[in-house]
C-alpha positions as CSV (number, residue, x, y, z in Angstrom):
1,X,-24.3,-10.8,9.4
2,X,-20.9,-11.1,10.6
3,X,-18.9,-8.2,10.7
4,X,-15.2,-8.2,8.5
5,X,-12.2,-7.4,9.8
6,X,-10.7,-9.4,6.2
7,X,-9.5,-6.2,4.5
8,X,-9.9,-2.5,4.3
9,X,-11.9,-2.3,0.9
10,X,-15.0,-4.4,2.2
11,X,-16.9,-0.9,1.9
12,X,-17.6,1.1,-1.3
13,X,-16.7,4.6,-0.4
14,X,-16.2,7.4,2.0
15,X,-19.8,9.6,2.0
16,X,-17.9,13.4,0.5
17,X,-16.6,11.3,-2.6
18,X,-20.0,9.3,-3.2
19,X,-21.5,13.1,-2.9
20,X,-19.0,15.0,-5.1
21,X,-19.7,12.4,-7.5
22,X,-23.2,12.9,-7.4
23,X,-22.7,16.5,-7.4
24,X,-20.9,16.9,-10.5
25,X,-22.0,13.8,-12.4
26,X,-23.8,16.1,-15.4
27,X,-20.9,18.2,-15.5
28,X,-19.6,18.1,-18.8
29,X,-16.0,17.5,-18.7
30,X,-12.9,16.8,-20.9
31,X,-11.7,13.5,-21.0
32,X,-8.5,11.0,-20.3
33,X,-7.5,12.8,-17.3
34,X,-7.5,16.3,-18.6
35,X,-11.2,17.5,-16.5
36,X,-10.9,19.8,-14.1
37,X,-11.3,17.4,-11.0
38,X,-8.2,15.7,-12.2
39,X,-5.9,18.6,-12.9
40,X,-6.9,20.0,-9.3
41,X,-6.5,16.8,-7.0
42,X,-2.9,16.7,-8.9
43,X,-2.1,19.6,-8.5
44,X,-3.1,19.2,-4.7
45,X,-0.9,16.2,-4.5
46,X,2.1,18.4,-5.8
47,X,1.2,21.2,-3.5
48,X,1.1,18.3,-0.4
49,X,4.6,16.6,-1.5
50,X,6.2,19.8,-1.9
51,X,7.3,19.6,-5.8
52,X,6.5,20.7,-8.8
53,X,8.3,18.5,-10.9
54,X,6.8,15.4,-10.3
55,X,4.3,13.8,-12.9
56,X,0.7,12.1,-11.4
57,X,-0.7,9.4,-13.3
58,X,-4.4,8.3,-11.5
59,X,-4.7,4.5,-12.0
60,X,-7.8,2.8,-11.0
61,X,-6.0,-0.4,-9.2
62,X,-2.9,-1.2,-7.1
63,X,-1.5,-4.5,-9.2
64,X,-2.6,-2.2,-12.6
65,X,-0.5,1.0,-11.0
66,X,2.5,-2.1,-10.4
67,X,3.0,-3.7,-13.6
68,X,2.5,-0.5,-15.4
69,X,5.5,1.2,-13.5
70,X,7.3,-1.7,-13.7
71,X,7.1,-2.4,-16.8
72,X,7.3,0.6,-18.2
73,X,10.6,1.1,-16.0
74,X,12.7,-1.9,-16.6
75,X,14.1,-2.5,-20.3
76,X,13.6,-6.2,-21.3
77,X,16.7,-7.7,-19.7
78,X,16.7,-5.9,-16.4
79,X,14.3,-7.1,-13.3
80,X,13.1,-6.0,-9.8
81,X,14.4,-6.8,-6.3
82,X,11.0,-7.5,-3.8
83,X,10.8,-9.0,0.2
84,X,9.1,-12.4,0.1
85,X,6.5,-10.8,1.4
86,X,6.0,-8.1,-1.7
87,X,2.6,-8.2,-2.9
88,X,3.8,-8.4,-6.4
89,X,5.2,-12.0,-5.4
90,X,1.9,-13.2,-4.0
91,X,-1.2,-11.7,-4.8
92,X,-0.9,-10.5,-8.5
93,X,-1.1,-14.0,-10.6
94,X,3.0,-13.0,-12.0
95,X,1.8,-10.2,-13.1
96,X,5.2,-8.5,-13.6
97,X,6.3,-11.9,-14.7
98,X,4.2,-12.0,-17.5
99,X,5.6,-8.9,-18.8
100,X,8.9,-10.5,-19.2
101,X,10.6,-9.1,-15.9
102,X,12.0,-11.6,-13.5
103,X,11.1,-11.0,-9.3
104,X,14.0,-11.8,-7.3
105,X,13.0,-12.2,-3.9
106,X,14.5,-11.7,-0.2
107,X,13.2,-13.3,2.6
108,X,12.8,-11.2,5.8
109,X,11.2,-10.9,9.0
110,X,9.4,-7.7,9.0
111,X,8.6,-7.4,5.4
112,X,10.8,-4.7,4.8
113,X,14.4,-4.3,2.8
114,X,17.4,-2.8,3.6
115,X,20.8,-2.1,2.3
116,X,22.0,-5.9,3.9
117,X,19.5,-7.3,2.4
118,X,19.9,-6.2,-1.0
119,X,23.7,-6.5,-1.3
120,X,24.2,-10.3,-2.1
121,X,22.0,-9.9,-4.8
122,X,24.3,-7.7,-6.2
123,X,26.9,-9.6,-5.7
124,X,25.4,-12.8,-6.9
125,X,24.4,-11.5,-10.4
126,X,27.6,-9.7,-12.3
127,X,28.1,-12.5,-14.8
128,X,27.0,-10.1,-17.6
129,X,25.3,-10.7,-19.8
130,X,24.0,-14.0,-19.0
131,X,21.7,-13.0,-15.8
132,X,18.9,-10.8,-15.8
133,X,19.8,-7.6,-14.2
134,X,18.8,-6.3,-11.0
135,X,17.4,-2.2,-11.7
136,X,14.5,-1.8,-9.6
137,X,13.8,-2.2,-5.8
138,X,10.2,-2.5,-5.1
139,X,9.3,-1.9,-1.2
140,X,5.7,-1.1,0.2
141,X,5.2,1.1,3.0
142,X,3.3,0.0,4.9
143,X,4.4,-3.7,4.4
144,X,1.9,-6.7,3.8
145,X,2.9,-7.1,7.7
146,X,2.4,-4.1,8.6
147,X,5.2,-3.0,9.7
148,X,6.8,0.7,8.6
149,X,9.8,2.4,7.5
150,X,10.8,4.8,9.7
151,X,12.7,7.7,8.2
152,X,16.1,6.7,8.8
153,X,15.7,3.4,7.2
154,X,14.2,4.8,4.0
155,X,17.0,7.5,3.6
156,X,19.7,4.6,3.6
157,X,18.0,2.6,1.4
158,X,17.5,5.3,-0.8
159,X,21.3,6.2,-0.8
160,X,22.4,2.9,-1.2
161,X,19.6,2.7,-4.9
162,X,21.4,5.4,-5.7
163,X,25.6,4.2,-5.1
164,X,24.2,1.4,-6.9
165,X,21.9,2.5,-9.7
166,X,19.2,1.3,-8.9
167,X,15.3,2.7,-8.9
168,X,13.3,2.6,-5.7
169,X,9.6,2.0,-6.6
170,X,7.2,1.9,-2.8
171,X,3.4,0.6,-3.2
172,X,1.6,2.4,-1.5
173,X,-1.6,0.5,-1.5
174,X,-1.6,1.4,2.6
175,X,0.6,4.7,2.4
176,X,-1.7,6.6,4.5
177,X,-2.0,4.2,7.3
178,X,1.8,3.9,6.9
179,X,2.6,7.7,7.6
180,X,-0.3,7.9,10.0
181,X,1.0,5.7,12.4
182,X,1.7,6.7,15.8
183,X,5.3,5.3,15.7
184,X,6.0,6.9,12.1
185,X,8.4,9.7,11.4
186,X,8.2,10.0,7.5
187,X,6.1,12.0,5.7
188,X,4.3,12.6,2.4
189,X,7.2,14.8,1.7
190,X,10.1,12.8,2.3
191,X,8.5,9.9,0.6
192,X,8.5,12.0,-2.4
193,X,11.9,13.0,-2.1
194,X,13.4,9.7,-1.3
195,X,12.2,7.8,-3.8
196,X,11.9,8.0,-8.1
197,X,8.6,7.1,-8.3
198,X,5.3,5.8,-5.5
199,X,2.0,6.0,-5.4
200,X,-0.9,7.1,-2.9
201,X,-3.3,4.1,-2.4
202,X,-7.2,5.1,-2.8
203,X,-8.8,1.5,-3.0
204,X,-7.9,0.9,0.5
205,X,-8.5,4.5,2.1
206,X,-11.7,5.6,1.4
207,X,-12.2,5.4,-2.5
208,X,-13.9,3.6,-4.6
209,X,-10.8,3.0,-6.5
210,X,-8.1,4.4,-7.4
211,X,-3.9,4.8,-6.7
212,X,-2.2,8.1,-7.5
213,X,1.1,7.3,-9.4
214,X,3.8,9.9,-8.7
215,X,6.9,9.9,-10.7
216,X,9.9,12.2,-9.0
217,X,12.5,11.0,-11.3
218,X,12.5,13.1,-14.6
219,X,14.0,10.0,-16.2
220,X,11.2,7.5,-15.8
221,X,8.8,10.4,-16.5
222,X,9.6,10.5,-20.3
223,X,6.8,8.7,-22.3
224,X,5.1,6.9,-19.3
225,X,1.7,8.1,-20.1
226,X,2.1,5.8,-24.0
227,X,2.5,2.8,-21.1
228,X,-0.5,3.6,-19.2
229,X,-2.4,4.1,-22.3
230,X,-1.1,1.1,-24.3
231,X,-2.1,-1.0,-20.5
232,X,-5.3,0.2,-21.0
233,X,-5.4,2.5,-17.8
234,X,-5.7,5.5,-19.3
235,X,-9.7,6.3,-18.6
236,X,-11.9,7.9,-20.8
237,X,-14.0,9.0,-17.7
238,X,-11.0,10.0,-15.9
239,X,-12.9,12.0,-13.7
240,X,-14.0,9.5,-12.0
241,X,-11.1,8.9,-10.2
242,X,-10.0,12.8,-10.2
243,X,-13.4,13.6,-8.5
244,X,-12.0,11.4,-5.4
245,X,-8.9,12.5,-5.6
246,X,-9.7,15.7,-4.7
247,X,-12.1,15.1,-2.0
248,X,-9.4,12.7,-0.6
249,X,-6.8,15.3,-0.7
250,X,-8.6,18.4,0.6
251,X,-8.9,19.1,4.1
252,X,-6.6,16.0,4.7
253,X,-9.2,13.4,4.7
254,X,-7.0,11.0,3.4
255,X,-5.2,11.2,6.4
256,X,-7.9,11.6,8.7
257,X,-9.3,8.3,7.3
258,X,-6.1,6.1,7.5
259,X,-5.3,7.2,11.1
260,X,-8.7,6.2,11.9
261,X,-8.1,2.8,10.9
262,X,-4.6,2.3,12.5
263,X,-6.4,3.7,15.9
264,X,-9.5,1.4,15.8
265,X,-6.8,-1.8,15.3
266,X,-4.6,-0.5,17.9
267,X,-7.8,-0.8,20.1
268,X,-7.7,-4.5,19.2
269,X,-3.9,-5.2,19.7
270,X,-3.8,-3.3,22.9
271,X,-6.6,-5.2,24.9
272,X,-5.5,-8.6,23.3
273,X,-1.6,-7.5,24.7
274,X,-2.9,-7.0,28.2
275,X,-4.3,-10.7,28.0
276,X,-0.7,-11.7,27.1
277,X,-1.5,-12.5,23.5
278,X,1.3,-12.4,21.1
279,X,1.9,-11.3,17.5
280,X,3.6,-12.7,14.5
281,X,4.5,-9.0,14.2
282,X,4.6,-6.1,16.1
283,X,2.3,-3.8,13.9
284,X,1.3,0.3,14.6
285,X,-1.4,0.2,11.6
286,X,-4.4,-0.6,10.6
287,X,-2.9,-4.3,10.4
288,X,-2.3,-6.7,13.1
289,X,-1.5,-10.2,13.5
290,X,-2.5,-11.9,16.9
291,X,-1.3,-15.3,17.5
292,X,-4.5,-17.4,18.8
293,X,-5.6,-20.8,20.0
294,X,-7.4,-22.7,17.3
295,X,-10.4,-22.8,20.2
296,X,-10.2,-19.2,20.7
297,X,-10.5,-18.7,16.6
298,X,-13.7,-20.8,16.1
299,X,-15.4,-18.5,18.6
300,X,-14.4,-15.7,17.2
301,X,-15.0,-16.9,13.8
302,X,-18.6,-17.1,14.9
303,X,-18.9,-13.3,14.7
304,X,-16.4,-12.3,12.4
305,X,-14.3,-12.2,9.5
306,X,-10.6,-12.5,9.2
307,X,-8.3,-14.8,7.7
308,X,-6.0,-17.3,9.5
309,X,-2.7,-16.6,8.1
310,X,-0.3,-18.6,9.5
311,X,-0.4,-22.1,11.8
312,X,2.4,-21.4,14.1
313,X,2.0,-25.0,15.9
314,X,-0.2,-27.5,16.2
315,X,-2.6,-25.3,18.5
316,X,-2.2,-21.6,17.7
317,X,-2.6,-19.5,14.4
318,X,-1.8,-16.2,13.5
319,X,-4.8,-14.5,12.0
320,X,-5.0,-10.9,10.5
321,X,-7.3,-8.6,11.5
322,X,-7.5,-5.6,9.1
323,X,-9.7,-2.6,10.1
324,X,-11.0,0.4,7.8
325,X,-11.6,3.7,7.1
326,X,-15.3,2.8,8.2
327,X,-14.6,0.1,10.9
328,X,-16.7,1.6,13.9
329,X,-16.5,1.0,17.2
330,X,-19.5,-1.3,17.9
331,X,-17.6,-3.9,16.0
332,X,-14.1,-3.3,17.5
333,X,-15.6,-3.3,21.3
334,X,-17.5,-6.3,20.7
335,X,-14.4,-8.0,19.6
336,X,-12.4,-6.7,22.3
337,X,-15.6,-8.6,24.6
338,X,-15.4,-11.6,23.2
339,X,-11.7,-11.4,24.1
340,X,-11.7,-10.2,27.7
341,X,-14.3,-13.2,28.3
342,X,-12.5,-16.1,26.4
343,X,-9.2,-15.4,28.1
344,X,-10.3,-14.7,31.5
């Protein structure tokens, strides 16, 4: 069987969450949320972000936990600013879309958005009222690249959200391996600070499923629970996802996990740089994107997994390689091999 370096949710779940689930599975517990695993990994999250205020909302799925924040953010005529690259552009079927909230996209290199970025779009919609308006920026950390925001960048885009009213919303879908990078100088806490409302990503760390929504700004915190309700997100057994929570959260396993994952792809990208291979982008998590010869991808594709991303000419490709939580080193050293030999 080959081995899959295609995504980061190719396994079920980390073994202290499959246990704890076994553990207390005859537990009888409250319901919607309210059970004791769910007020506790909460109130964990809180403890770990360093405020009180903010309201957590456990969603079982990243594109559910984005078109119920956005959604329930915008009003009818206002819409959300995104990079090209935003997963909400590509890999939710117009999800937000189909809630009646336009995506305006920017096209950049990295993935990422910043003040420069944002401006024209600004500029380009003040014939009121006959354009949508632009309310919400929607960044993900780290980006469907890869790439990171680094603490200064996120401080100026959050200033500039706020000089211009605007909400910032980050997905993050890969927030661990985003604050767990070796290069990264943001943390949980600033990430709660700088921004009104973002979520820790489960699904792609460990869990089974799940994404903790945290709301910072008191505003949007008013009646957002009758959204994920009326979405149908609100789960009877919301212990289920409360249960990994916890585990997740205690003893920093999340964490642990994620920086795992970023060092096992760093492996990769650091013995393919010695053989002078390039990237599409120059990636510190658990995502990389190696620029191959198509001869060089049919050997590898013999044992592996990944997906070609992008045909850079008419010989080389870019393919992503995405490792896990679980991603051992038997598979990452024989890659690594197969490497060392082809490019000799």
């Amino acid at each position: 069987m080959k081995f899959s370096f295609k995504n980061d949710y190719s396994e079920g779940c980390h073994p202290n969450i499959l246990q704890a689930l076994l553990q207390y599975n005859i537990d009888q517990q409250a319901g919607y949320g309210e059970d004791e695993y769910s007020l506790k990994a909460k109130a964990l999250i809180k403890e770990k972000i360093n405020n009180q205020n903010s309201e957590i909302f456990l969603i079982s799925g990243g594109t559910q936990a984005n078109l119920i924040v956005i959604s329930s953010i915008l009003k009818p005529y206002q819409c959300v600013i995104s990079a090209s690259t935003g997963h909400i552009l590509n890999n939710e079927t117009g999800a937000i879309e189909a809630t009646g909230h336009k995506v305006l996209s920017i096209e950049t290199e990295d993935g990422k958005l910043r003040p420069s970025d944002i401006t024209p779009i600004l500029e380009n919609h003040r014939n009121i009222p006959h354009q949508v308006m632009p309310k919400l920026v929607y960044i993900s950390n780290s980006t469907e690249l890869g790439t990171i925001y680094k603490k200064q960048e996120l401080e100026e885009l959050s200033t500039f959200c706020k000089q211009n009213n605007l909400y910032l919303f980050m997905d993050g879908a890969r927030l661990g391996h985003g604050l767990t990078s070796e290069i990264s100088d943001l943390t949980l806490e600033n990430v709660a600070s700088l921004t009104d409302v973002f979520y820790l990503g489960g699904t792609k760390n460990g869990a089974l499923i799940g994404e903790a929504v945290i709301i910072n700004n008191p505003v949007l915190q008013e009646d957002f629970a009758f959204n994920v309700k009326q979405k149908g997100a609100l789960l009877a057994k919301g212990r289920l996802l409360g249960i990994q929570f916890l585990e997740l959260m205690k003893d920093n396993l999340y964490f642990d996990l994620a920086k795992h994952a970023n060092q096992q792809a760093m492996k990769i990208k650091n013995a393919m740089k010695k053989k002078g291979v390039e990237f599409l982008s120059d990636t510190y998590t658990n995502q990389i994107f190696p620029i191959l010869h198509r001869d060089l991808i049919a050997v590898l594709s013999e044992h592996f997994e990944f997906y070609i991303w992008k045909k850079t000419d008419d010989q080389f490709s870019a393919i992503r390689l995405i490792t896990s939580w679980n991603t051992g080193d038997e598979a990452v050293d024989r890659f690594i091999e197969i490497i060392e030999r082809e490019l000799y």
